[in-house]
N, C-alpha and C positions, 0 to 999 in steps of 0.2 A: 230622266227615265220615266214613261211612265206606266201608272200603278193600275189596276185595278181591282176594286174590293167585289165585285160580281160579273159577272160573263155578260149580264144585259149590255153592262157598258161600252162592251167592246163595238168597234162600229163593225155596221154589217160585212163590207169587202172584206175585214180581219179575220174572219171568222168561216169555215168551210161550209161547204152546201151540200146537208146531207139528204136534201131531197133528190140530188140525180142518181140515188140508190131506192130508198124510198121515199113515198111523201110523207108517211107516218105509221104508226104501228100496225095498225089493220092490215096495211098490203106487205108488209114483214110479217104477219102472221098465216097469212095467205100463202104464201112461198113456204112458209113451217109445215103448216100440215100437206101442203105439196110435194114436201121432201119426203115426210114422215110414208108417203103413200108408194111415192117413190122405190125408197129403202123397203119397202114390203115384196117391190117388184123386182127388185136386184135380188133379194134372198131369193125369190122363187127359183131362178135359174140356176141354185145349186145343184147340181146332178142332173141339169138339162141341156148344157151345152155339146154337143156330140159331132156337129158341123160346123162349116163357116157363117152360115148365115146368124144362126143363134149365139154366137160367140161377138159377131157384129153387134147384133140387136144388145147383148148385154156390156159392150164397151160404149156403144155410142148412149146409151141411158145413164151409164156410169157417169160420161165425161156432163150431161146435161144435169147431174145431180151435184156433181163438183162445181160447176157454173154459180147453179144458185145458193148453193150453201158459201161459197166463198162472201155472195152479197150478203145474205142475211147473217154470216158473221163479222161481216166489216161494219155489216151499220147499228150491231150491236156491241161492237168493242171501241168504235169510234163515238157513240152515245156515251159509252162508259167513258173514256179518257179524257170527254169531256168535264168532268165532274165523278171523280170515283166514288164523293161520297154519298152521291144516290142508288137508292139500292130499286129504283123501278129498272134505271138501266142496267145496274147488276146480275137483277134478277133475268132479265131479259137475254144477257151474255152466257150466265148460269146453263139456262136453257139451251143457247144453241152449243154448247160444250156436252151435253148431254145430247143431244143431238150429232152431234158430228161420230158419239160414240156408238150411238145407233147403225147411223152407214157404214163407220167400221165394221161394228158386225155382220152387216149384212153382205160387205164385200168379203169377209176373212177367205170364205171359201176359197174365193178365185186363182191365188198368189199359188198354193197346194195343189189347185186343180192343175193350170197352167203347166207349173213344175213337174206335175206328174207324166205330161204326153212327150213324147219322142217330137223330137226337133222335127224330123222328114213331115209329120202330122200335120203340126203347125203349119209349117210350109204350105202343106197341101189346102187346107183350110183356107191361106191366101191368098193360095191362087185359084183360090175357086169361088170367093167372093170379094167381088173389087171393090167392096166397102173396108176390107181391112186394109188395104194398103196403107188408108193415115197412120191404121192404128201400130203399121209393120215392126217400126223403128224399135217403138216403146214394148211391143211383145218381146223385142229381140233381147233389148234390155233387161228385163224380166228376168231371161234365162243365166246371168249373171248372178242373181242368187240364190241361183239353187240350192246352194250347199248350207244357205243360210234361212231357210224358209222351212218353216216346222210341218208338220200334219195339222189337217183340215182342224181338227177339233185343237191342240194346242193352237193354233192361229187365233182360231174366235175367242178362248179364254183370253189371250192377248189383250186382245181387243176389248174386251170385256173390262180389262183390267186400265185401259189407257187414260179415265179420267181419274184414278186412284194414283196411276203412276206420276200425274201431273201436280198432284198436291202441291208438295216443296215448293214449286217454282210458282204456282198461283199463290200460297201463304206468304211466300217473301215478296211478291209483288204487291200484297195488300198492305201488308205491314207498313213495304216502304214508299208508297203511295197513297197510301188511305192513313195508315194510324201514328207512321212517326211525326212525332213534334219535335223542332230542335232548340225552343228555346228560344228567347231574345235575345237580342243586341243594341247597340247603340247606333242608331243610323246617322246619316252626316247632319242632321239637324239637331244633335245629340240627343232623339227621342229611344226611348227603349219601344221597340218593334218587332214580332217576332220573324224568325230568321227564314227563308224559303231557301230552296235549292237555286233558284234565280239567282235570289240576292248574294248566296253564299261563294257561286261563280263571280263575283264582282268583287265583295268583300274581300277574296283570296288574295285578289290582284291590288288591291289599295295599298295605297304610298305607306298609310299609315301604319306602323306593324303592329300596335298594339290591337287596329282593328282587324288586322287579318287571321291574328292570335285569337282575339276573345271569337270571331266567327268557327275558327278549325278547332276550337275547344265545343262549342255549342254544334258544332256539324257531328261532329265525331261522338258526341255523349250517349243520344239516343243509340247507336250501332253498341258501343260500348258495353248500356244497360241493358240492352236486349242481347246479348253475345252467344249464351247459352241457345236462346232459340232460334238465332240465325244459325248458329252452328249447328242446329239440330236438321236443321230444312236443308241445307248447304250439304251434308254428308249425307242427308237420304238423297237426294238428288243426285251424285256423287255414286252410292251405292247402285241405284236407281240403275245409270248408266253400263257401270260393272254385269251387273246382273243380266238385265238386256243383253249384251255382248256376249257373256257366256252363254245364256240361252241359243242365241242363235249360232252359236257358233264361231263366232270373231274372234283373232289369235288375243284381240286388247280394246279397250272401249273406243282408245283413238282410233285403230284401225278402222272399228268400226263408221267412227263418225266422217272419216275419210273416204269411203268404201265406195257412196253414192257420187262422188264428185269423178271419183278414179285419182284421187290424190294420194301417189306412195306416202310413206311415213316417214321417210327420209327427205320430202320437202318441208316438212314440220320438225324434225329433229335440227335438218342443215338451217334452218332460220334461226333456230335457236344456239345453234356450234358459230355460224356465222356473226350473227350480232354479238354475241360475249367474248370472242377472238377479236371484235372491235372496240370493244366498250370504252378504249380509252380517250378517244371520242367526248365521251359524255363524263366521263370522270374530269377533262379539261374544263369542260363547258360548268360543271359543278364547281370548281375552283374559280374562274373567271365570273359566278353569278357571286362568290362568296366576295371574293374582291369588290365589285361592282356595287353590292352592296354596302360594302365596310361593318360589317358586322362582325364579332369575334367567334359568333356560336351561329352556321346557318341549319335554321329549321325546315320542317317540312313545311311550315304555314309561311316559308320562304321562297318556295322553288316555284312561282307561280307570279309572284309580282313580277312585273314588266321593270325592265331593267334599266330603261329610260325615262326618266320625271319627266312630266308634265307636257308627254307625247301624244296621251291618251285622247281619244277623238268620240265623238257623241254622233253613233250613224244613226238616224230613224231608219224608220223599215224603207220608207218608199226611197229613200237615198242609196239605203243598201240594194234594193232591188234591181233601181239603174246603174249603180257599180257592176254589179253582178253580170248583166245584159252587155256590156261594155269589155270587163274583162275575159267573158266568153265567146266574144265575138270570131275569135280563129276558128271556135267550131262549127260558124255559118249559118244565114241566114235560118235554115229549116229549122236549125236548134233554138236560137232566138224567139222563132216566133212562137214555139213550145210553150217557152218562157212566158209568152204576155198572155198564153193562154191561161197559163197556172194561176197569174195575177187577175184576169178579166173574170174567170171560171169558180174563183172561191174554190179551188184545189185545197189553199192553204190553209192553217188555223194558227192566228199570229201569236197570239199575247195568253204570258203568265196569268192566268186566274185561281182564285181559291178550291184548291181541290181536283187543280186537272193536271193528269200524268205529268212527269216531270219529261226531262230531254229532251227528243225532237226524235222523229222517224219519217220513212216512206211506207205507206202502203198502197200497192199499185193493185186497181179491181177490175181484173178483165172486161170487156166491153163496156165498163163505162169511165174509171181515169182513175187516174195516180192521186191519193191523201196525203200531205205532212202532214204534220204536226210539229208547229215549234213553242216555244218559250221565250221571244224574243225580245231583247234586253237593250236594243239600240247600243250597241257598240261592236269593237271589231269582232271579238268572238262568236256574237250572234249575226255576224256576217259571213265568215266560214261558215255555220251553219248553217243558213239559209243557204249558200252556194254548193256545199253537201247534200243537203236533203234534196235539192233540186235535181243534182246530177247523179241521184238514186230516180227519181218522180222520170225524169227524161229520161235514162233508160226503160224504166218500164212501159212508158208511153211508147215509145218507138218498138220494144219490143212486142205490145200487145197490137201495134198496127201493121207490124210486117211478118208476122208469127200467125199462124192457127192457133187456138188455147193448148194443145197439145206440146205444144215449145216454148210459150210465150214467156213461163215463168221461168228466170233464169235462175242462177247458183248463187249462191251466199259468196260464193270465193269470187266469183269476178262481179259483183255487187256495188265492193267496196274498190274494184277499180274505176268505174264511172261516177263516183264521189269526189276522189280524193285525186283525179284529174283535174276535175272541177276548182279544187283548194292549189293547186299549184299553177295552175294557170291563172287564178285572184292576187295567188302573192305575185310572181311574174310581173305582173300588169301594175301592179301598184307599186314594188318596186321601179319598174320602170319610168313611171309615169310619175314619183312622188320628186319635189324637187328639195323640200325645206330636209339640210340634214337628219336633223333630230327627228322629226319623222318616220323616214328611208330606215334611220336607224333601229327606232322603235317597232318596225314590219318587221329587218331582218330578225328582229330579238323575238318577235311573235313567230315568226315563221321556223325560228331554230326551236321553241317551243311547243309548237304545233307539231314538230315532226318527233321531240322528245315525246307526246302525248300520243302521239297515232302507232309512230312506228317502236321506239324502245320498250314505253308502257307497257304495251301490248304483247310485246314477245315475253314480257317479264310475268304477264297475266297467264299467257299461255304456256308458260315453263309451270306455273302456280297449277294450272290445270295438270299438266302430266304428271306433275311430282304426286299430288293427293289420288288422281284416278289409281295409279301403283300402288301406291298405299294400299287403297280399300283392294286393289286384283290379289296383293300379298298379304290380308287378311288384317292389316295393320290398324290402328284405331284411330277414328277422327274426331275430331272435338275441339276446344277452342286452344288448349293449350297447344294442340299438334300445327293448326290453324297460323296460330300465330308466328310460330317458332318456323316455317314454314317462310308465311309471308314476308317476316322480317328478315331473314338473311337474306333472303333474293332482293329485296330491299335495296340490303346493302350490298349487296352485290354489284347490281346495276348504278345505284346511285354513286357510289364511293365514301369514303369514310369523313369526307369535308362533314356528313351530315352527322347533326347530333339528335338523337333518337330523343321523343316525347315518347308517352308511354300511348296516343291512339293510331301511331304511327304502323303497329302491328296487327290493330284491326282493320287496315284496309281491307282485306278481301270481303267483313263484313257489307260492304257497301255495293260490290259488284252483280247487278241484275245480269250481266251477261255469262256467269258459272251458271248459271242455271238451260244455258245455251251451249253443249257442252262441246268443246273444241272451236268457237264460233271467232274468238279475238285472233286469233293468227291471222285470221282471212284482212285484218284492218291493215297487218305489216304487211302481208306478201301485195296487197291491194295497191299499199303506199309506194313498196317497191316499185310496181308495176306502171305507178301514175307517173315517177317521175320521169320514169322511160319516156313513155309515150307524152305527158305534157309540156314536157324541154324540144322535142321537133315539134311538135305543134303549132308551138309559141313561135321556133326558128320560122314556122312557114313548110314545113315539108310535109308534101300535099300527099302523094304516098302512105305515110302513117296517119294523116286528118285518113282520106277514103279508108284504109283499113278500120281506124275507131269507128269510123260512122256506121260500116257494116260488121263492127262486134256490139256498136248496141242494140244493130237489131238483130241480132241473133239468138238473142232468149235463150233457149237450153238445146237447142241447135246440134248442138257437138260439146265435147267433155270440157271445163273448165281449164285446164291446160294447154289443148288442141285449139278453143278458141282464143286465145291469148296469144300462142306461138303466131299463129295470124296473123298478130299485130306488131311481133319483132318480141318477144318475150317469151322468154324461156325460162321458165320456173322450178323446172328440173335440174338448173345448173346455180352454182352460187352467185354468178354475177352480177344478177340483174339486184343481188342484194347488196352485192359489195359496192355494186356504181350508185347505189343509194346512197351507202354509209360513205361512201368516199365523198358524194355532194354535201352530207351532213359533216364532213371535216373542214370540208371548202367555204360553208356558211361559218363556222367557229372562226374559222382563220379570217375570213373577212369583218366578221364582229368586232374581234380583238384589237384586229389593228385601230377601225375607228374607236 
């Protein structure tokens, strides 16, 4: 694997190009006080929109203000992650947070105004200026939350209020990017080295148990020691949400977070009734890893080792990359060549360095291209991720080139179905294609684990979400002890009782960036669900569901998250598309065992 102790090192193609945003700060600050000038022009038009034309003039100013604050925040949050521990890019990001709070308030007015005219009004406005028809769709939308949308003046407090309301989730992001340390380890050279979130994904997985032990002791400390303050940031966050919801009116903070997609509540409860009327599933697969191992006590610094010795394979990036292009290839030519654009274009930003964000992400920037970010470790799991992040980057690409900016930006919830397409159509293909048993074997044990990680994890994440939002609706107290006691039987819930409880086994929810994204993990299961539908005929060759995928990823926000899906033979509103999930995830145990 390799290291490195500075970001110079990294060679140039690894590394993204953040000149096709801008070429340096000066023309980033040029676009600042262009906003700022802007945001001065949008306030004017409070109490001056009376017809069609000036109701035009102030959406199409809007949408050109949205434009470029979207660049001058991407190329100061993408400065930042490379290196959180500089504080010129910090300070830089600071700014345009305080900035975006600015245009909030200058738009507050509109959403009140809007709400206030009679539908016929609108109408008329429409048709009497043919510059609103782009805007037709998104005004109509609008009118959906009426009921949820305050007066002019509580609006702008809102707004007023939005970069205080963000604290939690920027404090826990600092904390666990900028200041936790977790300690040394023994690396395979037997040196004491301290431990990164990189190394700790790898560690997990080692043969050795003693080092997977001393890593999930060492990962887990710092959450542990800080527990109080994470639980502090964690339940204002939490509250945060509560509060919001009442204000505006929402029967529940879920609802609320559902509200914009038009996803009922009862696709987020039946995910959750559905997978735990399955669970025995994974209660199997828990006994079968305990066997497998021969171990008398399996841990949680167990459930992650690969269950096959000495299958483990060494991908560099550029290996992974051609895997990638190869086993994507049923989605065609166009998609491919996407691909060598990402590669040729420094889209990407490859290699673990000191101080830069952990995980891996997409950020897709209108008119000019889609950002990862990865962390990449040369093995298989950072080839999943490269084939994830990519079939995030490739939807938005397509979506910003067959979209007006108006639709472009699609939904969180079908997000994570052009990812995890991506991931099952990798395993497919390498299954397929792999021939040395042990191998073949050690894919289907990552691929049974990949799906306990996307799709179980995550509904158990998102049960963790619903249970604490109640809490705080029914006035109830949060804190670590609630926290834990919380985490841990769902825990065990899902995992089954083969597991024998350490004591940092109950602060997992310490460690999750995505509670602070509130209701965001279901969208990874219904997403999963959703891929293996459509990636199982893909793979079969059924041209049919390929043309329908190709025009949902360029559909952007097109039509509601669920309407675009049914499109593609998926139906989200009924439980099957979960059950035919979890019935695949029985069919992979069954075929594990036997070999």
């Amino acid at each position: 694997m390799q290291t490195f102790t500075t970001r110079n090192e990294v060679p140039i193609h690894e590394k993204w190009n953040l000149t096709d945003l801008y070429s340096d700060y000066s023309k980033w600050e040029k676009d600042y006080q262009l906003i700022e000038k802007m945001a001065g022009k949008l306030k004017s038009f409070d109490g001056q929109i009376q017809e069609g034309n000036s109701l035009y003039q102030y959406l199409k100013l809007r949408e050109e203000v949205s434009f470029l604050f979207n660049k001058i925040y991407a190329y100061a949050m993408l400065n930042v992650d490379e290196d959180t521990r500089v504080t010129k890019a910090q300070s830089f990001l600071d700014r345009a947070k305080q900035l975006s709070v600015k245009v909030n308030a200058s738009t507050s007015f509109f959403m009140p105004y809007l709400l206030s005219l009679e539908e016929e009004t609108l109408k008329g406005y429409i048709a009497g200026e043919e510059g609103l028809k782009y805007f037709e769709e998104d005004l109509s939308e609008s009118f959906r939350y009426k009921t949820h949308v305050l007066s002019k003046e509580q609006e702008e407090v809102l707004s007023q209020l939005g970069e205080a309301l963000s604290v939690p989730g920027h404090t826990f992001g600092m904390m666990n990017n900028a200041d936790i340390r977790f300690g040394e380890v023994t690396d395979d050279h037997g040196e004491r080295v301290e431990l990164t979130r990189g190394m700790y994904s790898k560690f997990i997985e080692d043969e050795d148990r003693e080092k997977r032990k001393e890593a999930y002791k060492a990962y887990y400390q710092p959450y542990m020691h800080l527990k109080n303050s994470i639980a502090s940031t964690l339940s204002a966050a939490i509250k945060n949400n509560v509060t919001l919801a009442r204000v505006r009116r929402y029967p529940s903070a879920l609802e609320k977070s559902l509200f914009s997609d038009k996803v009922p509540k009862e696709v987020y409860e039946n995910l959750i009734t559905t997978t735990k009327s399955n669970i025995a599933s994974l209660h199997r697969y828990t006994r079968i890893r305990k066997e497998k191992l021969k171990v008398d006590e399996l841990r949680q610094y167990d459930l992650n080792v690969p269950l096959v010795k000495g299958a483990k394979q060494v991908i560099r990036y550029d290996q992974a990359y051609e895997t990638m292009c190869k086993a994507l290839s049923p989605l065609g030519k166009e998609y491919i060549n996407i691909l060598d654009e990402f590669k040729g274009g420094r889209y990407i930003d490859v290699r673990e360095t000191p101080g830069k964000r952990s995980g891996a992400y997409n950020l897709g920037v209108y008119g000019v291209h889609p950002y990862i970010l990865l962390n990449h470790q040369d093995d298989l799991d950072s080839l999943f991720t490269l084939v994830h992040e990519c079939g995030h980057g490739v939807h938005s690409k397509l979506s910003s080139q067959h979209q007006p900016q108006i639709t472009a930006r699609y939904s969180i919830f079908v997000a994570e179905v052009a990812s995890t397409v991506n991931e099952v159509l990798l395993i497919n293909y390498l299954l397929k294609n792999e021939k040395d048993s042990q191998v073949r074997h050690h894919l289907l044990n990552h691929f049974i684990d990949q799906f306990k990680g996307t799709f179980y994890t995550q509904v158990m994440f998102a049960e963790f979400e619903k249970k604490t939002h109640e809490m705080a609706e029914n006035g109830l107290p949060l804190n670590v002890d609630v926290f834990n006691e919380t985490y841990e039987n769902l825990f065990r819930e899902y995992n089954g009782e083969e597991v024998v409880f350490d004591n940092e086994v109950k602060f997992g929810w310490a460690r999750i960036p995505h509670f602070y994204r509130p209701f965001y993990v279901y969208k990874y299961a219904t997403g999963f669900a959703s891929a293996i539908h459509l990636a199982t005929k893909i793979f079969e060759g059924d041209q049919e569901t390929l043309n329908s995928y190709l025009v949902f990823l360029k559909s952007g926000s097109s039509d509601y998250p669920l309407e675009l899906l049914k499109k593609t033979g998926v139906d989200l509103t009924s439980p099957t598309p979960i059950e035919n999930a979890l019935k695949r995830f029985n069919t992979l145990i069954d075929e594990f065992s036997k070999i």
